[in-house]
Each structure stands twice: as C-alpha cells, then as structure tokens.
N, C-alpha and C positions, 0 to 999 in steps of 0.2 A: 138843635138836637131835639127828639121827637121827649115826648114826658118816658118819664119810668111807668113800665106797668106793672103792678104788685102783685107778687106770685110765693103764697107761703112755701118755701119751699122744705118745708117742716112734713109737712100735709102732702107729698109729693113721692113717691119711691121711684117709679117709672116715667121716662118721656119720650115716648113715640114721636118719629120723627118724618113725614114723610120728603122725598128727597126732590122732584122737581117742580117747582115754582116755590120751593120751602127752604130747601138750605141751597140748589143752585139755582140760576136765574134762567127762568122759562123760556127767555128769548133763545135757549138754541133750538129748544124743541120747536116752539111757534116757527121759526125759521124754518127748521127743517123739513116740517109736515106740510107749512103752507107755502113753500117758495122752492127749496131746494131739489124735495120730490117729486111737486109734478113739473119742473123742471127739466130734471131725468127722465119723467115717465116721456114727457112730450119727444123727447132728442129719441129715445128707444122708440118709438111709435112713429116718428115722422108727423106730428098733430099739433093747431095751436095750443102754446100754454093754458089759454082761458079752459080748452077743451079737455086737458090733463086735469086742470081744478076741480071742474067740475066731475070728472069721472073719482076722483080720490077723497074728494067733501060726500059724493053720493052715498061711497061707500063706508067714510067716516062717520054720516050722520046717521046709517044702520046699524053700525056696532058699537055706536057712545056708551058707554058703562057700564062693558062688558068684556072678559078677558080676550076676547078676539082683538079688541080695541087696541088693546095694550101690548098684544103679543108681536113681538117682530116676526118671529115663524111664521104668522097667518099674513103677515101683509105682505113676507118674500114670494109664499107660497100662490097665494092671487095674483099678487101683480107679476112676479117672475123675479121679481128684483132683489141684489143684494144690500135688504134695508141697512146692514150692518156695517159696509164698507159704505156705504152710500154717505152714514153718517160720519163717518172718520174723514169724509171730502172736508168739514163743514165743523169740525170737531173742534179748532178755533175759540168758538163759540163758546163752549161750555165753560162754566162759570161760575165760583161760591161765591153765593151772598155776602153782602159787606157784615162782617162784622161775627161772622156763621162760628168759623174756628175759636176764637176766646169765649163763644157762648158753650160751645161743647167742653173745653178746657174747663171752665165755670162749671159744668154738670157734675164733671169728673173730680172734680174737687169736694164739689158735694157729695160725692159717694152716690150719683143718681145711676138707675140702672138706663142705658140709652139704648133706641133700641130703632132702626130704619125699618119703615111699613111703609112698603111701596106697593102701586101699583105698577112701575116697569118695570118690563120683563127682563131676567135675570140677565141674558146681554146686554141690555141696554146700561144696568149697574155696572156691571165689569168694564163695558166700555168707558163710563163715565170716570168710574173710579181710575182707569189708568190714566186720567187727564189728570183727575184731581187726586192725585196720591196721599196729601195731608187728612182726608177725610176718613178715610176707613177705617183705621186705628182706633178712632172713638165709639166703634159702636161693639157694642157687648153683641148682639147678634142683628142680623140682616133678614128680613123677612118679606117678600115676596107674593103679592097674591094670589100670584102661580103657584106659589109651593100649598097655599090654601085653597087654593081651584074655586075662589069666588072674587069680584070686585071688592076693592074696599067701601064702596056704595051699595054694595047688593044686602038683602037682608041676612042675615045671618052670619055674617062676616067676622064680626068680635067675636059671638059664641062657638065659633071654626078655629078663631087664632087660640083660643085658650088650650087650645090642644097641642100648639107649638111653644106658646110663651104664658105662663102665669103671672096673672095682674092681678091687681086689686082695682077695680072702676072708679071705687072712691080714691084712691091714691095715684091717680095717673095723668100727666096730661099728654096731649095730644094736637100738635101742629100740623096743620093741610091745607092748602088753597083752593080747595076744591071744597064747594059749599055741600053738594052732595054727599061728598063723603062724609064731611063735620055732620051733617044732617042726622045720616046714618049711627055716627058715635054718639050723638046726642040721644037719639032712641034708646039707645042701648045706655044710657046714663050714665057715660064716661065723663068724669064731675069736672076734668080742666080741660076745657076747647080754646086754640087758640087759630087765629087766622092770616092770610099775609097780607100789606095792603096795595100790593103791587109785585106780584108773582114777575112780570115779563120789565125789566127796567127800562124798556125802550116803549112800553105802555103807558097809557096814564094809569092812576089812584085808580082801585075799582072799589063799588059798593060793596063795603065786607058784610050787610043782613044781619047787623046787631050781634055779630062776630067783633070780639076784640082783637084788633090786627096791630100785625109788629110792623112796624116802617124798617126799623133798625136793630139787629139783636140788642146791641147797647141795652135796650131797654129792661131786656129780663135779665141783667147782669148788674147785682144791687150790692 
C-alpha cells in the first residue's frame, strides 16, 4: 500500500476535482482518440490506418490546450464524424479509479464542498456519467470549461471560474493530471495541488514535476 499523504483537512473547504485521468482511468480516452478513431476515420475514408493517425495527431497537435481540443462539436464538425456515438462503440472502457468513490464518501463526510472542473466537454460528461452512475451524486456542482469559455491551462481561467463558483485559494485543493493545468493553479496560488501518478493504468508511473501524486485514493483517506 502506497504511504498516507497528509492533508490538513481542517485548512481545506473546497476540492476541485478534475475527472479524466483523475477520478476515471484515462485508458478509455488514450484508446479512443489514438486507436478507436482513426480507426473509424480510415474504414470512412477507405486509407491506411497509419494515414488516419497521422491526419487526427496533425490536427490534435494544433489544438492542444484549447477548447477546440476538447470540444466533441469541433471534432464532429471537421471530421464529419459522430464522436459521440463513436465513443459509446468503445464505452466498455470507461472506468473509476480504484479507490475514487470511499474518497469522495470521505469528502462528504467531512462537510467538504466538491466540486468537478473539467475540461470535457459537457457530452463527454453525461456520456460518462451514464456509465458511471455512482459518481454524480457526490459533487455539489459540475463545471465545465465550456461553460467558462477558457482551458483550464489557459491564463485566466481561476479568475473566470470565480464567477461561477466562489473559493477561497487558500482553502482549496485541487487534483489534475495535467501538469499544465496544475501549472496554471499554481500561478494563480491555489495553495493544495495534487497530481495522479499514473492517469492511463495500462501506462507506466509518469514523472509527476515535484507534484505530489496519488497512486491510490487510500491515501488521502486518514
């Protein structure tokens, strides 16, 4: 069992939660984006797979950390494709972290306000959530970088959500597997960052960058 890691949870009001590679396991997305669809694109197109990769990385690696990225509408809209049924092929997949649900139960117990800050885009949530239907219930509200009209990486992102949800910076923490995004909360001096240390479980351990990472919720559950 990985160590406890210590979290006053006194010093804590709010805990942002974000939801893929964080509470479920990023192997459906990694699946999805890098096997399942140009998979699709190629059968739709009559072209090698290699040839679909490479046209759906092209256009992945122009819109990385930006709401285009993220938005299912813009990748239906480009490629023609219904990303949303595409994903329900393959929906299997989707998956909570071990240990995700008695950490949130744990929250709730504590009177912490919880609160999902994603960047997928609001189908992508609802689709998820009707996999995982024990999830939803725990969160006081759901927010969307859609509904903020910026990435959670882009500048000015916290000072945008405050207009949706009132925090306190000193009182909050904040889980993501996305160093860029932590990067971005850290600017803004959101005072509890935490990180995951293996988003994709069919991945290896990645460098968490002096991020203290959860192997196992277990651990914030004292």
């Amino acid at each position: 069992m990985a160590n406890s890691i210590p979290i006053d949870w006194q010093q804590i009001h709010t805990v942002f939660l974000d939801m893929d590679g964080t509470l479920l396991d990023l192997h459906f997305d990694n699946h999805f984006w890098l096997k399942h669809m140009p998979k699709r694109y190629a059968e739709k197109h009559n072209i090698p797979y290699e040839q679909a990769c490479n046209i759906l990385m092209q256009h992945s690696n122009a819109t990385q950390g930006t709401l285009d990225w993220y938005c299912l509408d813009h990748w239906t809209t480009t490629f023609d494709m219904d990303v949303v049924a595409l994903k329900h092929e393959v929906a299997d997949k989707i998956a909570i972290r071990e240990n995700v649900i008695p950490f949130l139960h744990h929250l709730k117990t504590l009177d912490k306000r919880i609160v999902l800050l994603t960047n997928a885009h609001q189908k992508s949530v609802t689709l998820k959530f009707g996999y995982v239907k024990s999830l939803e219930s725990y969160f006081d509200a759901i927010i969307t970088s859609h509904d903020i009209g910026l990435a959670k990486e882009e500048p000015g992102f916290w000072e945008a959500l405050a207009k949706y949800e009132a925090y306190d910076k000193n009182n909050s923490l904040f889980i993501d597997d996305n160093f860029d995004v932590l990067d971005n909360a850290k600017k803004t001096a959101i005072k509890y960052l935490l990180t995951i240390s293996k988003p994709d479980s069919k991945k290896p351990v990645k460098d968490t960058q002096n991020y203290t990472a959860i192997e196992n919720y277990q651990q914030l559950i004292h």
